[in-house]
C-alpha positions in Angstrom: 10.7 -15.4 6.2 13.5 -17.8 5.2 14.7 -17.4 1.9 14.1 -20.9 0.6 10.5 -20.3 0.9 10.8 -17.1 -1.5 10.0 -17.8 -5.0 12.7 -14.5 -5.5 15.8 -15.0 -4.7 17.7 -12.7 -1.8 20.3 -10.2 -3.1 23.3 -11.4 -1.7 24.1 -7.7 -0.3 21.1 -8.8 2.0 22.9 -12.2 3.9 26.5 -10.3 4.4 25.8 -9.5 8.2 23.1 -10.4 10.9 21.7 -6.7 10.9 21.4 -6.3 7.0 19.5 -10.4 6.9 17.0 -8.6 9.9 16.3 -5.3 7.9 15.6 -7.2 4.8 13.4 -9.5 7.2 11.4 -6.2 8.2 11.3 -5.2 4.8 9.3 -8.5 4.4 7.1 -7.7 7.6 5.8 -4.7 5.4 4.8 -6.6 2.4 2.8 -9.1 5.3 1.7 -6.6 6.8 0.1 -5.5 3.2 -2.1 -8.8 2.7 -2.6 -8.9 6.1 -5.1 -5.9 5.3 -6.1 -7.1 2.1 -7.0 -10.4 4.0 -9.0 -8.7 6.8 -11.2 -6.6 4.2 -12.1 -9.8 1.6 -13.0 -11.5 4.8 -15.1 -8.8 6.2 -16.2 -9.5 2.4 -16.8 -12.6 2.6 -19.0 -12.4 6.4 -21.7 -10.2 4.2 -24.1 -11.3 2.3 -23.6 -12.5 -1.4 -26.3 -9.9 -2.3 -24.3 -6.5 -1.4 -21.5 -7.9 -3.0 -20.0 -5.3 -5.7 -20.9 -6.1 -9.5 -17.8 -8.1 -11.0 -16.7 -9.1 -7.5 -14.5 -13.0 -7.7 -16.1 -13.8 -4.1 -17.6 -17.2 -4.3 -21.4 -17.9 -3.7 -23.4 -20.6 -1.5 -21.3 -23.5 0.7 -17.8 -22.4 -1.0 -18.3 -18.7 0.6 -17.5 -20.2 5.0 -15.0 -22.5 3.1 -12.8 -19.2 1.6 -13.5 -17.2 5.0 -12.0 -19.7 7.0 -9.1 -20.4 4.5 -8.6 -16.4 4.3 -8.7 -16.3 8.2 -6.5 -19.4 8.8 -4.0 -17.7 6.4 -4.4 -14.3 8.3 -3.7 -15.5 11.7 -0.6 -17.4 10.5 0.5 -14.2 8.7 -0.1 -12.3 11.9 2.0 -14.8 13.7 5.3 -14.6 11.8 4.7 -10.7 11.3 5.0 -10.6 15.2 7.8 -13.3 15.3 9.8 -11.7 12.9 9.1 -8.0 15.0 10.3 -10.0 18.2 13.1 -11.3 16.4 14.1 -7.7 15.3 13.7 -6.3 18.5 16.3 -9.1 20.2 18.8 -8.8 17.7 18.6 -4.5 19.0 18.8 -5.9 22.0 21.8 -7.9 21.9 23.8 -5.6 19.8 23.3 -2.8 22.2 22.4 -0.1 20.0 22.2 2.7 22.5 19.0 4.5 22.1 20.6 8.1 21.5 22.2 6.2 18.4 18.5 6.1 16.8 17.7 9.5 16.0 14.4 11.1 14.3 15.9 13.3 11.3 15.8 17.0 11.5 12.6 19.5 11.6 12.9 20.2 8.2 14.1 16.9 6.6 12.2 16.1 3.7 12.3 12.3 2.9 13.8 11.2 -0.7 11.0 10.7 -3.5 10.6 6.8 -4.0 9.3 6.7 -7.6 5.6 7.2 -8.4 4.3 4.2 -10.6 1.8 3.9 -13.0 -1.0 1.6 -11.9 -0.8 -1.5 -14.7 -4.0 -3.0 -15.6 -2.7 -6.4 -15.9 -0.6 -6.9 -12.4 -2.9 -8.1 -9.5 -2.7 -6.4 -6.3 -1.2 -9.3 -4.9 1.5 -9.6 -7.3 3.3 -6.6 -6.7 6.0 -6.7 -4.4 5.9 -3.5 -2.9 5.6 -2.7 1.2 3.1 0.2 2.9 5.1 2.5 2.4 5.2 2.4 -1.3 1.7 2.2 -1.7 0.9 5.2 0.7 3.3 7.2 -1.4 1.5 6.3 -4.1 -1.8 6.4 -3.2 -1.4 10.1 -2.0 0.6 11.0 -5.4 -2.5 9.7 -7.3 -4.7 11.6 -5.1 -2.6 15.0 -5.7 -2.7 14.1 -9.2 -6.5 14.0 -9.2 -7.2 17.1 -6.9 -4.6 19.5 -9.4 -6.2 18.3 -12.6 -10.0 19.1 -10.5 -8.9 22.2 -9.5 -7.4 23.5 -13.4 -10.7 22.2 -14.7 -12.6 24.4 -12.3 -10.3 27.5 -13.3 -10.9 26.5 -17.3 -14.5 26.0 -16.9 -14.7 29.6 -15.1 -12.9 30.9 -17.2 -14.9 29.7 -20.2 -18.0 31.0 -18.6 -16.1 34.5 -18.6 -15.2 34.2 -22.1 -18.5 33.3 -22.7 -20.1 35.9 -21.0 -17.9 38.6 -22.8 -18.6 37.8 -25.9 -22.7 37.8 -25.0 -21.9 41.7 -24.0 -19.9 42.8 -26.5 -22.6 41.5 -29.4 -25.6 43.4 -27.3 -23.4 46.9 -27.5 -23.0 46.4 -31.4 
C-alpha cells in the first residue's frame, strides 16, 4: 500500500501522523478486499466450462482460459497477502500506542450511522474502476434494492387499484 505505487495521489491530510497514514491504509484493505471477491468469483468462472458461460461474458476460451485462472489466482493470493500484512500492521501500531480497549466503544442503541451518498450506477465505469470500499457498495446495493421493492410494491397498489376502477365502471354500466 505505499503510495508511490498508487496511480492517485495521497491527500496530504492522510501522511500528517502514524495513525491517520494506518487508517487510510485500512481504507485501502477495503477496496482489496473488494477485487479480492471479484477475483475469487471470475475464477470460480473461469474453473467451469466455457459452455455455461453467460451470453456476452469477456472470459477467454480454449488454452488462454488455465492461463487467466492462474494469473487471476496468483494475483488473489498476493492480494490476500498484503490485505493481511497491512491488518497485522494495523493491529501493531494499536498495540504500541496503547489504546486501552474501553477507549473503543460501539455507538449507542439507537445510533443511526450518517447517509454516505447513494450513486447512480454509470454505464461506462467498470466495476473495477471505481474506487469505492465494501462499505459503499453494500450501501448501495441495499439502496438500489429498496428502490426496486417501493416502486414493486406502488405498481401492485396501482394495478389493484385499476382493476377496482375497472370493475366499477363494468357495474355501474349493467345498472343503467
Amino acid at each position: 500500500m505505499d503510495q508511490t505505487t498508487s496511480s492517485n495521489p495521497v491527500d496530504p491530510v492522510w501522511t500528517t501522523s502514524r495513525t491517520a497514514r494506518q487508517i487510510y491504509d485500512l481504507g485501502e484493505v477495503e477496496k482489496d478486499i473488494t477485487r479480492l471477491l471479484r477475483l475469487a468469483g471470475s475464477s470460480v468462472s473461469l474453473l467451469t466450462l466455457p459452455q455455461t458461460d453467460e451470453p456476452g461474458s469477456k472470459l477467454p476460451q480454449g488454452d488462454e482460459r488455465p492461463e487467466q485462472f492462474v494469473m487471476e489466482v496468483g494475483e488473489y493470493f498476493e492480494r490476500l497477502d498484503s490485505i493481511q500484512t497491512a491488518i497485522r500492521s494495523a493491529l501493531a501500531h494499536i498495540r504500541r500506542s496503547r489504546i486501552a480497549p474501553s477507549a473503543i466503544n460501539a455507538p449507542p442503541h439507537d445510533f443511526t450511522p450518517p447517509s454516505l451518498g447513494i450513486g447512480v450506477p454509470s454505464e461506462g465505469a467498470s466495476a473495477s474502476s471505481r474506487s469505492r470500499g465494501l462499505q459503499e457498495e453494500k450501501v448501495d446495493r441495499d439502496a438500489w434494492k429498496g428502490i426496486l421493492d417501493a416502486l414493486t410494491r406502488l405498481k401492485v397498489e396501482r394495478d389493484a387499484e385499476w382493476q377496482k376502477e375497472k370493475s366499477n365502471e363494468g357495474l355501474n354500466r349493467m345498472e343503467e
